[in-house]
C-alpha positions as CSV (number, residue, x, y, z in Angstrom):
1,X,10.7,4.3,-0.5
2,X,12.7,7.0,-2.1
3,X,13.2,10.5,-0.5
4,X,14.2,12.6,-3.4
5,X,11.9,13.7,-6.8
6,X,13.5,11.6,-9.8
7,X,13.2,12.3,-13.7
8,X,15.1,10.2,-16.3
9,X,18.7,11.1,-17.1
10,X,18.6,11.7,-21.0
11,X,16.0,12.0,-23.8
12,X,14.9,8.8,-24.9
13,X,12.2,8.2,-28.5
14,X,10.0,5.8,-29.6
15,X,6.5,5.4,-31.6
16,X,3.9,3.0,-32.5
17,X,0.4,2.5,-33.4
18,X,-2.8,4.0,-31.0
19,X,-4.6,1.2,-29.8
20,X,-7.8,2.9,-30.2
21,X,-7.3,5.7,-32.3
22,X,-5.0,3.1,-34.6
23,X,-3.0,6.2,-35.7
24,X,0.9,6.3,-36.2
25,X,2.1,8.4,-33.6
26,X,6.3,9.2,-32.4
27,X,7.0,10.1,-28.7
28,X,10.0,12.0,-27.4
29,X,10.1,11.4,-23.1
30,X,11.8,15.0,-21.6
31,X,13.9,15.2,-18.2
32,X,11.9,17.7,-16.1
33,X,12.9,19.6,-13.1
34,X,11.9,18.9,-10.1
35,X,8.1,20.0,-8.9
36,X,7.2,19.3,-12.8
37,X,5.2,16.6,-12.6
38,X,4.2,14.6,-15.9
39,X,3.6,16.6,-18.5
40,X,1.9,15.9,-21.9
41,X,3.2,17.9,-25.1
42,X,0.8,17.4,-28.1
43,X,3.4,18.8,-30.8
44,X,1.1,18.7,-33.3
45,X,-1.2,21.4,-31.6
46,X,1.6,23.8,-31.4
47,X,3.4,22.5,-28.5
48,X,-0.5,22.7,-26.0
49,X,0.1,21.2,-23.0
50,X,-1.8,18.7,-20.3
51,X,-0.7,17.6,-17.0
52,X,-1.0,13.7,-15.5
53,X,-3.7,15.2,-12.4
54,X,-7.1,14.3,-11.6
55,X,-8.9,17.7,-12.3
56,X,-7.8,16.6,-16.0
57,X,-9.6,13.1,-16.1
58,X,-11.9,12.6,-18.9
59,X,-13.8,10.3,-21.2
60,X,-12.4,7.0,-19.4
61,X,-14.2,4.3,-21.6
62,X,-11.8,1.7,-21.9
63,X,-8.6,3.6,-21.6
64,X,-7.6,6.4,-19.4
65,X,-7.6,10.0,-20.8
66,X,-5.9,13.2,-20.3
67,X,-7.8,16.7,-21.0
68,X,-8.1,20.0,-19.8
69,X,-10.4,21.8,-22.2
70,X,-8.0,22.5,-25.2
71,X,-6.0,19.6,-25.4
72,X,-6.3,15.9,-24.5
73,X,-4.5,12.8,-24.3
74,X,-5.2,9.2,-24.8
75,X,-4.5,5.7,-23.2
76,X,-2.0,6.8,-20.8
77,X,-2.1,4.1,-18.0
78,X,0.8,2.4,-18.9
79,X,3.1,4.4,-19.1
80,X,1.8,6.3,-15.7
81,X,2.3,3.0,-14.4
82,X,6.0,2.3,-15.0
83,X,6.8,5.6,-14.1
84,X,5.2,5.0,-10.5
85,X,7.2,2.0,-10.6
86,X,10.2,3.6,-11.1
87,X,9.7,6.5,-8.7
88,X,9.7,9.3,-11.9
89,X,8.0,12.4,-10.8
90,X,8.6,14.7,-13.4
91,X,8.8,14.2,-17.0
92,X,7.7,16.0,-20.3
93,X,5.9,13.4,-22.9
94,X,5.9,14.7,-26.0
95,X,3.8,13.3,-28.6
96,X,2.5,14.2,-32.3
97,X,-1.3,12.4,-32.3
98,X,-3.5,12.1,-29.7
99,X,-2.8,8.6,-28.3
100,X,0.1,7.0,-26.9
101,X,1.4,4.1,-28.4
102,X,0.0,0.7,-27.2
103,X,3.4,-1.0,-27.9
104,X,2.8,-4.8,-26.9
105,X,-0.3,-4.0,-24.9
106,X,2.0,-3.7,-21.3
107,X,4.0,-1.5,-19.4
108,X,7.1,-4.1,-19.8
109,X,8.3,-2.1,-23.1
110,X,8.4,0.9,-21.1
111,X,10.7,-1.0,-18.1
112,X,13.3,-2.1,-20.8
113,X,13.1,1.8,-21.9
114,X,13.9,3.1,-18.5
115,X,16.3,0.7,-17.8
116,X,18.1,1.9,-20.5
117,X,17.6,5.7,-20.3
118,X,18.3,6.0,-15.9
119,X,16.5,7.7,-13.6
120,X,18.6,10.2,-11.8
121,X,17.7,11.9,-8.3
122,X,17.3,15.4,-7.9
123,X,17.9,17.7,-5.2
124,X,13.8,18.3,-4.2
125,X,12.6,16.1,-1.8
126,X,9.7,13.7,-2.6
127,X,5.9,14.4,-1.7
128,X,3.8,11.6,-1.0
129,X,0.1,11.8,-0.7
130,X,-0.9,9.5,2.2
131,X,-4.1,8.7,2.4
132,X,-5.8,10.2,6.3
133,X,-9.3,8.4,5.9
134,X,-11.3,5.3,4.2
135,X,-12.7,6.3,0.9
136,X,-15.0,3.7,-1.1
137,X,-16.4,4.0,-4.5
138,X,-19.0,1.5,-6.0
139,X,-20.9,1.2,-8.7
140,X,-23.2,-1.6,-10.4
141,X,-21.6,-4.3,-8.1
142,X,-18.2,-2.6,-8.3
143,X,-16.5,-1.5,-5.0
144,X,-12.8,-0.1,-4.4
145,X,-12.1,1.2,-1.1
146,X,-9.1,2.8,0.0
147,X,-7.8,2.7,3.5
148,X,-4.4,4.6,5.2
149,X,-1.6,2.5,5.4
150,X,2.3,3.2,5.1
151,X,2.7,2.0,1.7
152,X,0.5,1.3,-1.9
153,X,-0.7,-2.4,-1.1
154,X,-3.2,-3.4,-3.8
155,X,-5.6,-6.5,-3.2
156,X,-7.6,-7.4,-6.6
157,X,-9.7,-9.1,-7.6
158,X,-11.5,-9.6,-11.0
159,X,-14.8,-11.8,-12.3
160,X,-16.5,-12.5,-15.2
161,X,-19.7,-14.2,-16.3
162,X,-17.8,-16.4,-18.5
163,X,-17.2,-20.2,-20.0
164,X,-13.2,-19.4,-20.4
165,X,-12.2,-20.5,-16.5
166,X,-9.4,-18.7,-16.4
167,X,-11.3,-15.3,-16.4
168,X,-13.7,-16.1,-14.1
169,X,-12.0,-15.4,-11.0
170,X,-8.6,-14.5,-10.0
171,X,-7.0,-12.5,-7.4
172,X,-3.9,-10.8,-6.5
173,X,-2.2,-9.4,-3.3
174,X,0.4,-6.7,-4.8
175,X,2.4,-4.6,-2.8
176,X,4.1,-1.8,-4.9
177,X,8.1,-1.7,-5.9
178,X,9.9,-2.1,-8.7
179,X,10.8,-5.3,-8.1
180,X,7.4,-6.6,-7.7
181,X,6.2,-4.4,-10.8
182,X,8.3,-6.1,-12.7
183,X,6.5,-9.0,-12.3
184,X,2.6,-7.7,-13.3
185,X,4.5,-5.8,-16.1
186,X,4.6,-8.0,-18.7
187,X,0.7,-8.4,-18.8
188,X,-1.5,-7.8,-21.5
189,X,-4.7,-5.8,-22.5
190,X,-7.4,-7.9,-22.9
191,X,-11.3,-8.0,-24.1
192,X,-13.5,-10.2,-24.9
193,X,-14.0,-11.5,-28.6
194,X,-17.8,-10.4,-29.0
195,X,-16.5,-6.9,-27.8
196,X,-14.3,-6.2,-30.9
197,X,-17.1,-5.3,-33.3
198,X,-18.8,-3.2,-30.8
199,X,-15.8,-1.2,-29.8
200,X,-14.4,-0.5,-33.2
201,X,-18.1,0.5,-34.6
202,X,-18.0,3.0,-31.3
203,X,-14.9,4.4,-33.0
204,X,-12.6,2.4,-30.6
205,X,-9.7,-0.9,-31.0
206,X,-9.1,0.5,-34.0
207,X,-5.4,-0.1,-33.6
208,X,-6.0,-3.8,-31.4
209,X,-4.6,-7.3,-32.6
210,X,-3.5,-9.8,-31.4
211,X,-0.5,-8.1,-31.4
212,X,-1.1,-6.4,-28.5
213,X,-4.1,-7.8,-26.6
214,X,-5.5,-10.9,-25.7
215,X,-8.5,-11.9,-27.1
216,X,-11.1,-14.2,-25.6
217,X,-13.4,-16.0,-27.0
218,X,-16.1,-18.9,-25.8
219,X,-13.7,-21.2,-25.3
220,X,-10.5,-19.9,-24.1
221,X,-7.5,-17.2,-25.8
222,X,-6.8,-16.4,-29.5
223,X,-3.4,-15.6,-29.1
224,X,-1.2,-18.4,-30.2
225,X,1.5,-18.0,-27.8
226,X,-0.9,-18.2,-24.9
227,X,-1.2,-16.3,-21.4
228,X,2.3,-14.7,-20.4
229,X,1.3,-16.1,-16.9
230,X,-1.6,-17.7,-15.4
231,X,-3.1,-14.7,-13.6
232,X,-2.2,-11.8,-16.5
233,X,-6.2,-10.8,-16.3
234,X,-5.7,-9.7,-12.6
235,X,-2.5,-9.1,-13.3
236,X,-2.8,-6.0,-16.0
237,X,-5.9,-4.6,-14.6
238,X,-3.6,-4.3,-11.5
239,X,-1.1,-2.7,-13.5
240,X,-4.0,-0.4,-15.0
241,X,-4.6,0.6,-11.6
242,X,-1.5,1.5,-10.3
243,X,-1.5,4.1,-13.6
244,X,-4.6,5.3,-12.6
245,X,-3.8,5.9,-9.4
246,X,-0.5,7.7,-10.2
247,X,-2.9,10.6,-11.7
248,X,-3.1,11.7,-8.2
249,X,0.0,13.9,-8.6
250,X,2.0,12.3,-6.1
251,X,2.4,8.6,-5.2
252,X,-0.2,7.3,-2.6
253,X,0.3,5.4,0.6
254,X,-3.0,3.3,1.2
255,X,-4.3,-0.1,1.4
256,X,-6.3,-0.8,-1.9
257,X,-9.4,-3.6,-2.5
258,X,-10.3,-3.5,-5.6
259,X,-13.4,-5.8,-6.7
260,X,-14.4,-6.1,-10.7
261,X,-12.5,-2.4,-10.9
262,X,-12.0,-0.6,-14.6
263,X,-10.2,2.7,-15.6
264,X,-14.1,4.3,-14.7
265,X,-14.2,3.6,-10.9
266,X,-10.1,4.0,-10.3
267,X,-10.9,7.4,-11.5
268,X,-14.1,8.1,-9.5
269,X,-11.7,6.4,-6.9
270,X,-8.8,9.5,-7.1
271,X,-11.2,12.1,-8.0
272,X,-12.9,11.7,-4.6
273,X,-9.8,11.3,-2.9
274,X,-8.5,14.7,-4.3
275,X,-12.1,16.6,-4.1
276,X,-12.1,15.6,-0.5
277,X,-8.4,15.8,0.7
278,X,-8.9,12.9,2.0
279,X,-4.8,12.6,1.9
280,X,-1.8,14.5,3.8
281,X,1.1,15.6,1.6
282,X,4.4,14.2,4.0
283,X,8.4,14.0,3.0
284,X,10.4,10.8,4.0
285,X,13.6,11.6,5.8
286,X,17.2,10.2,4.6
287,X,17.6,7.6,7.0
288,X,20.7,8.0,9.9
289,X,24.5,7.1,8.8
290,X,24.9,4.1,11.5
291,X,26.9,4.9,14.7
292,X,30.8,4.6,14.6
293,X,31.4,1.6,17.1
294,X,34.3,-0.4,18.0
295,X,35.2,-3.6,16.0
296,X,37.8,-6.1,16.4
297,X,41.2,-5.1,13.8
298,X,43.8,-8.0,12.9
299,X,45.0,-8.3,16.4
300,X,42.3,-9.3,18.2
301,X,42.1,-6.0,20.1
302,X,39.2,-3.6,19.5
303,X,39.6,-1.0,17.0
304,X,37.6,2.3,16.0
305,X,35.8,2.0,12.8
């Protein structure tokens, strides 16, 4: 785990369509200094300002949302999620509409777009919220519960009442890095075909195709291409939670079993953990330069490294 904040090196741009707001909108990702946090920069309300935190979570049907009484943001999970993948603390996310971009309907745009920007360290050290307690959440059959542990370890699992198989059940065992992100990353949105009609007459999916979601109907996937991988249900709503839970403020050291979670209960999930301070705030220290010892040089005799 790192020890120092992180932001990206240089300004980076991109746009693309709202998945459910199905509005054009450009974005313009900001280096920040350290103690920023992630800051969103609606542009188009005169430069008003919300901040990635949990006191700010609203309206989480479907998507996770951003507001703080006089300016909100949309569908932010996937980006949150990359940037707890790649350790970015503080960043400014500037946007002209009121939704990000659903891109491909995964975070993997966004880990092409940081690979390709950097992430530099800066001099603040990082905070880490680690969690001091067991905190559980349920609802309707639907349980998280959070437990202390040294690192973010997510155990998932996901079920429908479905004929598609695939969907039915799947699990996955995920314990957070980049490397492993990387992995989950390329999973897609998904929802269920008798769904569309009903979302977009609630004023939502307007934006949604198969373009960027996977769609399922009786029998199995629209999507011509197929899954990305066998488990990218489990997959992305693991990859929805780990945005979700970056909302926090700070990145969270617990054990995490999640069972038929949505964006709803990972909220209701980091809302009680803040409300309660149920977590301690720690520093990681740079680990120790190894001892200078004694090696063997060219001659066989022992020399002083």
């Amino acid at each position: 785990m790192e020890v120092y904040q992180k932001t990206i090196k240089k300004e980076v741009k991109f746009s693309g369509i709202g998945l459910h707001t199905g509005k054009k909108v450009n974005v313009k990702l900001v280096p920040a200094m350290a103690n920023t946090g992630i800051v969103f920069v609606r542009e188009d309300l005169n430069g008003k300002e919300v901040k990635a935190s949990p006191e700010n979570l609203s309206r989480l049907f479907y998507a996770t949302n951003l507001s703080n009484g006089e300016v909100s943001v949309q569908t932010v999970e996937h980006l949150m999620a990359a940037l707890s993948a790649f350790g970015i603390d503080n960043l400014y996310v500037y946007l002209d509409s009121e939704e990000l971009p659903i891109l491909d309907g995964s975070s993997a745009p966004y880990i092409y777009l940081f690979e390709e920007t950097g992430v530099k360290e800066l001099k603040a050290k990082k905070r880490y919220a680690k969690l001091k307690r067991t905190v559980i959440v349920e609802y309707e059959g639907k349980r998280i519960k959070a437990e202390p542990h040294e690192e973010l370890v997510i155990d998932n699992t996901i079920s429908f009442d479905h004929t598609y198989r695939k969907v039915r059940f799947q699990r996955l065992v995920y314990r957070h890095s980049l490397e492993n992100f990387k992995e989950i990353a390329r999973a897609r949105t998904f929802c269920f075909y008798h769904e569309v009609e009903a979302l977009r007459a609630a004023g939502l999916a307007r934006g949604g195709s198969l373009d960027n979601a996977v769609v399922i109907d009786d029998y199995g996937i629209l999507n011509e291409g197929g899954l990305r991988m066998e488990n990218e249900f489990v997959a992305h709503k693991t990859l929805d939670l780990v945005g979700d839970l970056y909302i926090l403020g700070y990145p969270l050291l617990a054990r995490i079993t999640a069972y038929k979670t949505g964006h709803a209960l990972n909220a209701a999930l980091v809302k009680r953990i803040y409300a309660e301070r149920a977590f301690e705030i720690v520093e990681l220290e740079e680990p120790e330069a190894p001892e200078k010892g004694l090696s063997l040089g060219e001659d066989g005799l022992p020399a002083v490294n």
